[in-house]
N, C-alpha and C positions, 0 to 999 in steps of 0.2 A: 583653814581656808580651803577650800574647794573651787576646783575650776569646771568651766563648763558646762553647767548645771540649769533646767530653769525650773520653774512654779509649775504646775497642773493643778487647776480643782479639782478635787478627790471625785467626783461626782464625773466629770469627763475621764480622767484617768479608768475608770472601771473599766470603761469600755476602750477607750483608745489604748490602753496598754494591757488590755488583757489581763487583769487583774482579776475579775470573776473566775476565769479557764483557771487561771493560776492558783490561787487557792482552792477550790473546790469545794471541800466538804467543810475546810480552817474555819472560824468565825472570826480570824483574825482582824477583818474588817471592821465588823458589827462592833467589836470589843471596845478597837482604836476609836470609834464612834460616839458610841456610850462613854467610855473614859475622855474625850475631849471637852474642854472649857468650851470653845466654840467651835462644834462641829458643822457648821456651814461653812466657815474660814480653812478647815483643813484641804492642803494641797500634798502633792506628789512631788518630791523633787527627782528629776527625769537627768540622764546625761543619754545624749544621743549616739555617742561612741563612748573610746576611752575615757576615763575620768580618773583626774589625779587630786588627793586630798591630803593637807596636811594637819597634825593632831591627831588626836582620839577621837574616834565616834561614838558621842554620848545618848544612846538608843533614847535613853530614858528620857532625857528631856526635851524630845521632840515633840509628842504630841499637846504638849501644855507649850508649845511656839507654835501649834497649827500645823505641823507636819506630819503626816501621818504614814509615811514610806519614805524610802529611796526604792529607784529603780536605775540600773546601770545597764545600757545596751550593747556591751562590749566589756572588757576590763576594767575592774578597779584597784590603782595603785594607792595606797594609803600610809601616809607615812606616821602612823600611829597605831591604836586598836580600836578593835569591834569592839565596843562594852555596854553590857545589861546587867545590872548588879544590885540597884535601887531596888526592894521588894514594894516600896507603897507606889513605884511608879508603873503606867503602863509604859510599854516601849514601841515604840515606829519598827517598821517591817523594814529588810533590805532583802532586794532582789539584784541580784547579779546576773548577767547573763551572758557575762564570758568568764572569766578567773578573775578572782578575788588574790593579791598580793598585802600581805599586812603586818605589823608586827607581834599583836597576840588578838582572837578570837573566843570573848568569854560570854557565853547564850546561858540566857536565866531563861525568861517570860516571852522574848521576843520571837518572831520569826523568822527565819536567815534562810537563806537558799542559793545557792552559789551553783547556775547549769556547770559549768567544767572545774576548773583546779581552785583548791584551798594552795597559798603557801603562807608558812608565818611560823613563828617563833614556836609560839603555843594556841590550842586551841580545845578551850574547855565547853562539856554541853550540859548543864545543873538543872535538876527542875522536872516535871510533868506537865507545864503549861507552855513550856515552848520547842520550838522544830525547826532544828537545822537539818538543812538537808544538801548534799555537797555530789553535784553528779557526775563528776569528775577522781583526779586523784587527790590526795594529801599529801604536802610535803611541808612534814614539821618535825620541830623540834621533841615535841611531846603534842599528843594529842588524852583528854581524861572525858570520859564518858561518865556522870555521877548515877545512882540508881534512881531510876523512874523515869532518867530523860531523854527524848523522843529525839532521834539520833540517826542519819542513815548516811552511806559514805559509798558512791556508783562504783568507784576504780580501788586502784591500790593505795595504800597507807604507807606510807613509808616516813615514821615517828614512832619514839617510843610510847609508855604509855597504857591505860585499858579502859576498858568497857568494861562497865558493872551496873547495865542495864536493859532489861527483858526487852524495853522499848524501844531498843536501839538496833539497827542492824550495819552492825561496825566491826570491822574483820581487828579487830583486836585482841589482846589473853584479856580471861576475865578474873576481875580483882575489885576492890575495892578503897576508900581511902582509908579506913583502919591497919591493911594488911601492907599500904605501899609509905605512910608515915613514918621518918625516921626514929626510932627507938626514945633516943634521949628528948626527943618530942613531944611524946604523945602524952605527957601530963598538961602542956598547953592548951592542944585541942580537944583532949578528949579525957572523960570522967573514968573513975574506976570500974566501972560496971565497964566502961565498953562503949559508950555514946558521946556520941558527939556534945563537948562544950562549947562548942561554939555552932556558927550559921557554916554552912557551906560555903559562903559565899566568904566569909573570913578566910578559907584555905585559899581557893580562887584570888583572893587578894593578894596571899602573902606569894601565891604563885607568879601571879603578873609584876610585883613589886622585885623578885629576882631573888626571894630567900630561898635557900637550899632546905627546902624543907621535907624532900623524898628520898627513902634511900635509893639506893642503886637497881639497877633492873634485873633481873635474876637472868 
């Protein structure tokens, strides 16, 4: 349940919230677009200050409801997580534009942008198709950057954790999840050669779900 909150038509929204300046070069729009069942019905759900939400945020299944963002003009307090994790789905954009407060933070496809502080449990960034961008600091628990995902972080980090992507410019060691999976693990997720058995987004899961599934940080 979220409070506070109302409708825009995507079509007034461009301009009244500055959403063209804001993305720029992204096609994030055009995509949300195309990937909508009725893209004349997509709106913007707008909070004009604070906003407090309770639940999960299911990125994914917003644009097949006609939503095709949030935008927050001040902070949002969420008493759940950010999550994109569906690969056949597109995901709704969230703009933030004070700090972001939450329980965990898991960016596949979507686009996330938080102007001042991340804080929250965990916060993972998987994928080459989508961008988090945090221009503030971090305060987590663990923060995981996966390889190829477009990733940028303004302030200090203060979470364990790494960056194991070109595309990211995120003040963490660099690693990977082969190298940070606990030992008696890695016949689970990962083949003898060395590759991944499973999706990313399965690690991502078993992360958010609360299995200890990393060893210790060196």
């Amino acid at each position: 349940m979220a409070f506070g909150f109302i409708s825009i038509p995507l079509d007034e929204a461009r301009e009244g919230l500055d959403l063209e300046a804001h993305f720029g070069d992204r096609t994030t729009l055009d995509d949300i677009v195309i990937a909508s069942p009725r893209p004349s019905l997509l709106v913007v759900r707008y909070s004009g200050n604070h906003a407090v939400a309770a639940g999960d945020l299911d990125m994914d299944g917003l644009v097949s409801a006609s939503v095709a963002g949030i935008v927050v003009d001040g902070d949002l307090e969420l008493f759940g997580a950010v999550v994109n994790r569906r690969a056949g789905a597109h995901p709704a954009f969230l703009w933030v534009r004070g700090s972001l407060h939450c329980r965990a933070v898991a960016v596949g496809r979507m686009d996330l942008v938080v102007d001042r502080n991340v804080t929250a449990g965990l916060i993972v960034a998987t994928g080459e198709d989508g961008h988090l961008a945090i221009g503030g600091d971090v305060h987590a628990e663990r923060m995981v950057v996966e390889d190829g995902a477009v990733a940028s972080v303004g302030g200090h980090i203060a979470a364990r954790g790494w960056n194991g992507s070109d595309n990211a410019q995120v003040a963490l060691r660099r690693s990977r999840w082969a190298d940070e999976l606990r030992p008696e693990l890695r016949d689970e997720f990962f083949r003898g050669d060395g590759a991944l058995a499973c999706t990313g987004a399965e690690l991502v899961q078993a992360l958010l779900a609360g299995r200890d599934i990393l060893r210790p940080e060196p």
